[in-house]
Backbone atoms as SQL, in Angstrom:
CREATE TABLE atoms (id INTEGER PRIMARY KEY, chain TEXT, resi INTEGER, resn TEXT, atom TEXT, x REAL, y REAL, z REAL);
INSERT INTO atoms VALUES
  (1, 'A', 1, 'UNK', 'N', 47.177, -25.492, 98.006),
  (2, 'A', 1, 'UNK', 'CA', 47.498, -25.891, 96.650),
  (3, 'A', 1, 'UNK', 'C', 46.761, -27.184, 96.312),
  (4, 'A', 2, 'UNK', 'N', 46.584, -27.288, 94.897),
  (5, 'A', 2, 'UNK', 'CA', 45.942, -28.637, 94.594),
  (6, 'A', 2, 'UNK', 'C', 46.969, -29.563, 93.721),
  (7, 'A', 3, 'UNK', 'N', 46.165, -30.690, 93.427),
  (8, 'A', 3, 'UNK', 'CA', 47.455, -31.688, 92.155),
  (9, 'A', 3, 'UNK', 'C', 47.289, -30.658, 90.483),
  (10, 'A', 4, 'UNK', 'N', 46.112, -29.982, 90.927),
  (11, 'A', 4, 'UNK', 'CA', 46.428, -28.524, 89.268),
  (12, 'A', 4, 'UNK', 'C', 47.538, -28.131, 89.162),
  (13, 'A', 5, 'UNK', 'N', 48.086, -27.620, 90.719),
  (14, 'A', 5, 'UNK', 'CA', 49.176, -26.880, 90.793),
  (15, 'A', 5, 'UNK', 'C', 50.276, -27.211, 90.015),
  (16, 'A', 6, 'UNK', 'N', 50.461, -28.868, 90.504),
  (17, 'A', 6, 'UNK', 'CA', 51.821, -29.547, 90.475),
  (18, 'A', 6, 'UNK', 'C', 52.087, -29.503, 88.862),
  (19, 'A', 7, 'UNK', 'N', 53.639, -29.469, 88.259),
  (20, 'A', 7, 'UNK', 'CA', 53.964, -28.819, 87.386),
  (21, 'A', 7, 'UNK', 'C', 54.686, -30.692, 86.778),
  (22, 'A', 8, 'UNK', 'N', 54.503, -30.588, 85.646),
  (23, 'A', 8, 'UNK', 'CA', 54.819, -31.769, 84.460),
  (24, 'A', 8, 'UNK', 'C', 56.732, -32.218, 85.491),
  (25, 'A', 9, 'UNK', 'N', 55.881, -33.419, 85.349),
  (26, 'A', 9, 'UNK', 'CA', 57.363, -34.398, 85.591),
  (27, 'A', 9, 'UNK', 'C', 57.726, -34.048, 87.273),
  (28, 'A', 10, 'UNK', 'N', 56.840, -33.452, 88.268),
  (29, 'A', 10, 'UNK', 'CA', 57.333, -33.336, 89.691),
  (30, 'A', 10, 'UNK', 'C', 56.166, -34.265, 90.433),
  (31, 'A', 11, 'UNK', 'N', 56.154, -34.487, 91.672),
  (32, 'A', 11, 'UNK', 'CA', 55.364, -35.299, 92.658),
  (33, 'A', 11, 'UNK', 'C', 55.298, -34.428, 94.010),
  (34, 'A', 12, 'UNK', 'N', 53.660, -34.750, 93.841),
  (35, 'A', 12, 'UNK', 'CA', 53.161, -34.432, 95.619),
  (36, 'A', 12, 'UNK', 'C', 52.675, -35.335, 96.207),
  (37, 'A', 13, 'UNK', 'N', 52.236, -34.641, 97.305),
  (38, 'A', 13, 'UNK', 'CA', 51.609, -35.639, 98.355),
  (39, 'A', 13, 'UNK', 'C', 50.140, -35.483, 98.535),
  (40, 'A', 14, 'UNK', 'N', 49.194, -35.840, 98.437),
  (41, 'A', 14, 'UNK', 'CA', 47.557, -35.880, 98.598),
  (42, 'A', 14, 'UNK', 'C', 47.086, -35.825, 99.331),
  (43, 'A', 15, 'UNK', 'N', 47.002, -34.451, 100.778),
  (44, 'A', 15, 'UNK', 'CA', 46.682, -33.942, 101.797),
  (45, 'A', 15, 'UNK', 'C', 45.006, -34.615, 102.173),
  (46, 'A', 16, 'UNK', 'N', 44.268, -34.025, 101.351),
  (47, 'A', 16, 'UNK', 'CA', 42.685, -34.650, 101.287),
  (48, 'A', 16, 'UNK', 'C', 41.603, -34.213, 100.354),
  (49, 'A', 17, 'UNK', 'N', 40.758, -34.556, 99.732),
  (50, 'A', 17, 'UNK', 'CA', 40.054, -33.990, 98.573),
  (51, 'A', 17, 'UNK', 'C', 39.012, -33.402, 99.334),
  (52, 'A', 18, 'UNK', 'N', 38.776, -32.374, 98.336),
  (53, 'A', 18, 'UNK', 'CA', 37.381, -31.133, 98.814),
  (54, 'A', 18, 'UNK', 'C', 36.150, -31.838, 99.890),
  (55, 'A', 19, 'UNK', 'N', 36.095, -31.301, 100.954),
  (56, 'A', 19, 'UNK', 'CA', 34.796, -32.125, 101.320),
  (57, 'A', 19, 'UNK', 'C', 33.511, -31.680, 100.810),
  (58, 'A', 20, 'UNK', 'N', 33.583, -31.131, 99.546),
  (59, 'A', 20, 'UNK', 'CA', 32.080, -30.759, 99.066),
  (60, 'A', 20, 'UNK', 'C', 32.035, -30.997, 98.028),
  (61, 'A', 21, 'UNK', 'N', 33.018, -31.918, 97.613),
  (62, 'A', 21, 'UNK', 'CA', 32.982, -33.198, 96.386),
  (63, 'A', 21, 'UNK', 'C', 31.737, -34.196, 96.607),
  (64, 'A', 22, 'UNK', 'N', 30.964, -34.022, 95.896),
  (65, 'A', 22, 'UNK', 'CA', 29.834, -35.353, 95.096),
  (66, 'A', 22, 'UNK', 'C', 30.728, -36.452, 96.124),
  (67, 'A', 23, 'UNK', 'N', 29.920, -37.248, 97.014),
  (68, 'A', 23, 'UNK', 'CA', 30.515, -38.191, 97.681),
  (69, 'A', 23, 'UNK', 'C', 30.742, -39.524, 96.169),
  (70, 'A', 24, 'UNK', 'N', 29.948, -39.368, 95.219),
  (71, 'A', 24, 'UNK', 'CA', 30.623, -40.633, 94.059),
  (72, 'A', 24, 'UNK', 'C', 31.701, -40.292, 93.587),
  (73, 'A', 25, 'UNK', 'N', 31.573, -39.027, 93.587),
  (74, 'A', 25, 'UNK', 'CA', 33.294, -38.886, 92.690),
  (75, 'A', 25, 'UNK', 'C', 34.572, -39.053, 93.848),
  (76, 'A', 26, 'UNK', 'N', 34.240, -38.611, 94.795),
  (77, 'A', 26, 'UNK', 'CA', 35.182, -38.817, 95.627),
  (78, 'A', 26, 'UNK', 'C', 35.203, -40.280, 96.481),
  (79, 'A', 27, 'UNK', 'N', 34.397, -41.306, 96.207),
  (80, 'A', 27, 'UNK', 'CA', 34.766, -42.434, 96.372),
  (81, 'A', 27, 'UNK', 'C', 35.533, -42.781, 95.277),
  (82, 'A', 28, 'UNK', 'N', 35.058, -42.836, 94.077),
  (83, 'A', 28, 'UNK', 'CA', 36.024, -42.911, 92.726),
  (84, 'A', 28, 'UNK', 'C', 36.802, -42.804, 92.600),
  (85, 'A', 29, 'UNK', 'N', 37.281, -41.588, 93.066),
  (86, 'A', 29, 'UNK', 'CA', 38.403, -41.194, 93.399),
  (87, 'A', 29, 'UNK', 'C', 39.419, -41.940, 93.851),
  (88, 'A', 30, 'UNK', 'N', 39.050, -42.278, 95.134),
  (89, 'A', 30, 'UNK', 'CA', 39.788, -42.901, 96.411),
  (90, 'A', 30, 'UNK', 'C', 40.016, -44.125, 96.313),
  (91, 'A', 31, 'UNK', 'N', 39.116, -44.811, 94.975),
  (92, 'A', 31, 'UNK', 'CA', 39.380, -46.418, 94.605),
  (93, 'A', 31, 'UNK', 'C', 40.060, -45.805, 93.070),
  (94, 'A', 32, 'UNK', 'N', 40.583, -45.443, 92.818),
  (95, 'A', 32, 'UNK', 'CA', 41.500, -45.195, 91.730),
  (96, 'A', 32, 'UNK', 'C', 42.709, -44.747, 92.809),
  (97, 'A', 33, 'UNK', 'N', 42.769, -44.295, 93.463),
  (98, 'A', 33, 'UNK', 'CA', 44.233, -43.936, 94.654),
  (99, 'A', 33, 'UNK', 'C', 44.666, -42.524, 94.857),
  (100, 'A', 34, 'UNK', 'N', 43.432, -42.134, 94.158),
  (101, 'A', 34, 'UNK', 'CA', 43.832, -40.410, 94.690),
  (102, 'A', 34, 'UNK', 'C', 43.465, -40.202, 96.111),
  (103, 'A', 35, 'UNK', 'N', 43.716, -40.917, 97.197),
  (104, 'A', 35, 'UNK', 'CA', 43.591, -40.577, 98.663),
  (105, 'A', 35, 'UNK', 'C', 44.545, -40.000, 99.352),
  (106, 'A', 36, 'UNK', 'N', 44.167, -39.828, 100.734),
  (107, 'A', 36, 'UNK', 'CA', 45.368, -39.155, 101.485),
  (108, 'A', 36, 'UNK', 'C', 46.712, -40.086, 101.693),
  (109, 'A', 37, 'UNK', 'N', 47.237, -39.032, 101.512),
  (110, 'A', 37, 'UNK', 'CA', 49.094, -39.807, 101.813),
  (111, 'A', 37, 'UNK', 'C', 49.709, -40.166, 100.250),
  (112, 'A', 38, 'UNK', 'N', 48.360, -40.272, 99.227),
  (113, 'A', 38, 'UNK', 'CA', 49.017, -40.743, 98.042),
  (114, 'A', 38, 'UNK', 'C', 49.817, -40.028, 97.237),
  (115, 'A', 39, 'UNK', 'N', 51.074, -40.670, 97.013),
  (116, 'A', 39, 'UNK', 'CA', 52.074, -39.462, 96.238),
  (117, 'A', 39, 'UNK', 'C', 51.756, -40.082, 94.376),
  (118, 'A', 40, 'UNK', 'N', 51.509, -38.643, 94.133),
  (119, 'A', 40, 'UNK', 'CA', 51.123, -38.400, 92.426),
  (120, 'A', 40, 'UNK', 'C', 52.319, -37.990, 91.700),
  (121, 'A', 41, 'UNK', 'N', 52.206, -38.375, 90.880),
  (122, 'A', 41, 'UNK', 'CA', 53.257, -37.686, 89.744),
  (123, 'A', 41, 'UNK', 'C', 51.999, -37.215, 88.316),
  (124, 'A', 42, 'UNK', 'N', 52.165, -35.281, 88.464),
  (125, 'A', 42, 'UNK', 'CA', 51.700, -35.108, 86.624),
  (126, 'A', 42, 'UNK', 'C', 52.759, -35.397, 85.778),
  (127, 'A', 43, 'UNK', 'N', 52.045, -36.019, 84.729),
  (128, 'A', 43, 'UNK', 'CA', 52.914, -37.014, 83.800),
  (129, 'A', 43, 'UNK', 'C', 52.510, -35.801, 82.372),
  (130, 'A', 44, 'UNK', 'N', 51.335, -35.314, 82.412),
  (131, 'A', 44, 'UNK', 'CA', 50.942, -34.187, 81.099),
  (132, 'A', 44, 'UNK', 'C', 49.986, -33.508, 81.089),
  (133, 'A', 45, 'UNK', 'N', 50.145, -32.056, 80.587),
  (134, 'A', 45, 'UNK', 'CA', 49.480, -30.996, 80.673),
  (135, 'A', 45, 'UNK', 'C', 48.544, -31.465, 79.155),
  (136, 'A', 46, 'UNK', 'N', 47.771, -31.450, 78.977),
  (137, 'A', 46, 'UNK', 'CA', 47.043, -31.027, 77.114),
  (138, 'A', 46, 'UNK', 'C', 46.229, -29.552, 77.252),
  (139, 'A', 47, 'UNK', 'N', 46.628, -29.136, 75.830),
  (140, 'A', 47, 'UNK', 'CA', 46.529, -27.853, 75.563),
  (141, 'A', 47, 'UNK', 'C', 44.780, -27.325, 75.864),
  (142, 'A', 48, 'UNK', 'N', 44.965, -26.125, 75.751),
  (143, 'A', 48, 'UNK', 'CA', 42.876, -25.227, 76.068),
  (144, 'A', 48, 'UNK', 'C', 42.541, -25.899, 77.373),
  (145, 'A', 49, 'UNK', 'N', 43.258, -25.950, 78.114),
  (146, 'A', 49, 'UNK', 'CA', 42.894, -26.565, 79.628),
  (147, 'A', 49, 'UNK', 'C', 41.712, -27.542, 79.502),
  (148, 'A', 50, 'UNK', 'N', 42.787, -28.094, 78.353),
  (149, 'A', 50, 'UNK', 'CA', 41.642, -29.705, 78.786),
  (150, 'A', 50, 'UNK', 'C', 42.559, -30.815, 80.524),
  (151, 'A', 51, 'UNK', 'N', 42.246, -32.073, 79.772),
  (152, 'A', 51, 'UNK', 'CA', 42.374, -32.798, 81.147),
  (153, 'A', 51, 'UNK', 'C', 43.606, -32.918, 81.015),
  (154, 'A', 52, 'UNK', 'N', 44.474, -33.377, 82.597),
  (155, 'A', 52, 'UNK', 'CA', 45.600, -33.533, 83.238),
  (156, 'A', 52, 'UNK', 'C', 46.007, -35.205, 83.381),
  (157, 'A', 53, 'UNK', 'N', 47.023, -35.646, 82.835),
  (158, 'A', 53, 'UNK', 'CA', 47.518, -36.738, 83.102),
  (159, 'A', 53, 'UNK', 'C', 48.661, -36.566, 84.401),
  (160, 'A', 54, 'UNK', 'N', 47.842, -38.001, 85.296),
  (161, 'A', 54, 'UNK', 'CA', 48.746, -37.809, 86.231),
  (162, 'A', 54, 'UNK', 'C', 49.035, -39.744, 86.353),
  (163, 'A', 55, 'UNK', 'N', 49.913, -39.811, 87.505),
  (164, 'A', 55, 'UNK', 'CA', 50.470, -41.044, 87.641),
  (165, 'A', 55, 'UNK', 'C', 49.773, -41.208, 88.647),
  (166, 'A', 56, 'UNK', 'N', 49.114, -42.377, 89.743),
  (167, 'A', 56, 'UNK', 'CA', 49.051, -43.047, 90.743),
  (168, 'A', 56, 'UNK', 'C', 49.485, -44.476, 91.158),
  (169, 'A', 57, 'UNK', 'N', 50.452, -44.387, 92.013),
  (170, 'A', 57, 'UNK', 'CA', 50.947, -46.320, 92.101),
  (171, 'A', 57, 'UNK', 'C', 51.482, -46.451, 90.763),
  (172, 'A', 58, 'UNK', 'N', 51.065, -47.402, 90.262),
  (173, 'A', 58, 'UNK', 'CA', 51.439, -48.146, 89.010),
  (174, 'A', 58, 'UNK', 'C', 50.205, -47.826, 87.889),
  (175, 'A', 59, 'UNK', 'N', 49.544, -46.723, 88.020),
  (176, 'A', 59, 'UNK', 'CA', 48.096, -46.633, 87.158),
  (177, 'A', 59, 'UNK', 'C', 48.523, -45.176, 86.771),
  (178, 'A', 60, 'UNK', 'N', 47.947, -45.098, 85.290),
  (179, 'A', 60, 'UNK', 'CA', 47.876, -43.530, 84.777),
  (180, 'A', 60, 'UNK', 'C', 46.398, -43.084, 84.597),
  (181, 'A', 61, 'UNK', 'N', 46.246, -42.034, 85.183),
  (182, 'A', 61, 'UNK', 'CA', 44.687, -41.491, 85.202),
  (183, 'A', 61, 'UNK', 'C', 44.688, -40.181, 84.291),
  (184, 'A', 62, 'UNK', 'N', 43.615, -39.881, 84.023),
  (185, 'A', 62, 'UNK', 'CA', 43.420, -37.988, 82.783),
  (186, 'A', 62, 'UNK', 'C', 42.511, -37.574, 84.235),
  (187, 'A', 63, 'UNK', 'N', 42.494, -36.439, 84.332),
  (188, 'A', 63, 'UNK', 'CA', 41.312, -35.458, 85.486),
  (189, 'A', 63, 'UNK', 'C', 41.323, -34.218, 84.545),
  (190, 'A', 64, 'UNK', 'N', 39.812, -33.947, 84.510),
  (191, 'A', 64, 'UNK', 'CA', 39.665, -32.620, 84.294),
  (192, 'A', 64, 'UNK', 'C', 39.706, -31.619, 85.316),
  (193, 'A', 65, 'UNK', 'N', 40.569, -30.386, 85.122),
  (194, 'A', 65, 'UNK', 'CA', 41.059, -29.545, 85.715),
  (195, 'A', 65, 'UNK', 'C', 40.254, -29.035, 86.967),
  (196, 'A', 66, 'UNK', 'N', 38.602, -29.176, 86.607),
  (197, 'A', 66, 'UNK', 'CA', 37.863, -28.798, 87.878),
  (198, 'A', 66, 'UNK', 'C', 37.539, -29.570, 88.718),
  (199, 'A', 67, 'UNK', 'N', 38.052, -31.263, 88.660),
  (200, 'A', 67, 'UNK', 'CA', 37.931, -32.285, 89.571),
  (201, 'A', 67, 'UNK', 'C', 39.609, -31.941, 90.532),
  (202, 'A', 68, 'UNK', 'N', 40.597, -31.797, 89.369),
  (203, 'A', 68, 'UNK', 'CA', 42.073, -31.777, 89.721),
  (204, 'A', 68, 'UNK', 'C', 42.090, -30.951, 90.993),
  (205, 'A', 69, 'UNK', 'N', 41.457, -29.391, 90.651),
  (206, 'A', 69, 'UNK', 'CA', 41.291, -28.604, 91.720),
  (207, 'A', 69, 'UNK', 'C', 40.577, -28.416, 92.749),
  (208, 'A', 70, 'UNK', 'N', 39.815, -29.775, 92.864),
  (209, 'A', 70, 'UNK', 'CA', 39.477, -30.418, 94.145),
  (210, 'A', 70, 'UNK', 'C', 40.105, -31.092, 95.125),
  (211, 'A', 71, 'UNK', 'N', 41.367, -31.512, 94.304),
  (212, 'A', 71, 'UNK', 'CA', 42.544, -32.126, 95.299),
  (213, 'A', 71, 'UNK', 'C', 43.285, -31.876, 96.037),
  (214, 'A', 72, 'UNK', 'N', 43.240, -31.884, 97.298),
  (215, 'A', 72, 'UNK', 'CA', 44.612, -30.521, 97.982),
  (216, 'A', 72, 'UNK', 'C', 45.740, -31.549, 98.314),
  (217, 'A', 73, 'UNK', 'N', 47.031, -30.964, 98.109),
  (218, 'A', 73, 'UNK', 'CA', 47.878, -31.172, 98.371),
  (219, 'A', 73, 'UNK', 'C', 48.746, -30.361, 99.587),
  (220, 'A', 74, 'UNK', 'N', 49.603, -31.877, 100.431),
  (221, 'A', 74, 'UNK', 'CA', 50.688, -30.752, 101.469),
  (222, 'A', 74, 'UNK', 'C', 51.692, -30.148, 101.130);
């Protein structure tokens, strides 16, 4: 499963991102706090599968759905 999966207003845990992620985005990533162990909360879906609001720490991030589903979750 990825953080796509996770459904408005629940929290996972951030197993490890795709290893065939663009190593920039996935440093980016990992300095915004989408790393392993990090627990997310999606905060909002927006409509025509645009991007995903999610929570990290104390920071709110948007991901578009084909970065999102690079994220695996445990």
């Amino acid at each position: 499963m990825t953080i796509c999966d996770v459904p408005v207003k629940q929290q996972a845990t951030i197993a490890r991102l795709c290893p065939n992620l663009d190593s920039a985005v996935a440093q980016r990533l990992e300095e915004m706090g989408f790393a392993e162990n990090a627990l997310i909360t999606c905060i909002r879906r927006t409509p025509f599968n645009g991007p995903i609001v999610y929570q990290v720490g104390g920071c709110v991030y948007s991901l578009e759905p084909a970065i999102a589903k690079r994220i695996y979750i445990a």
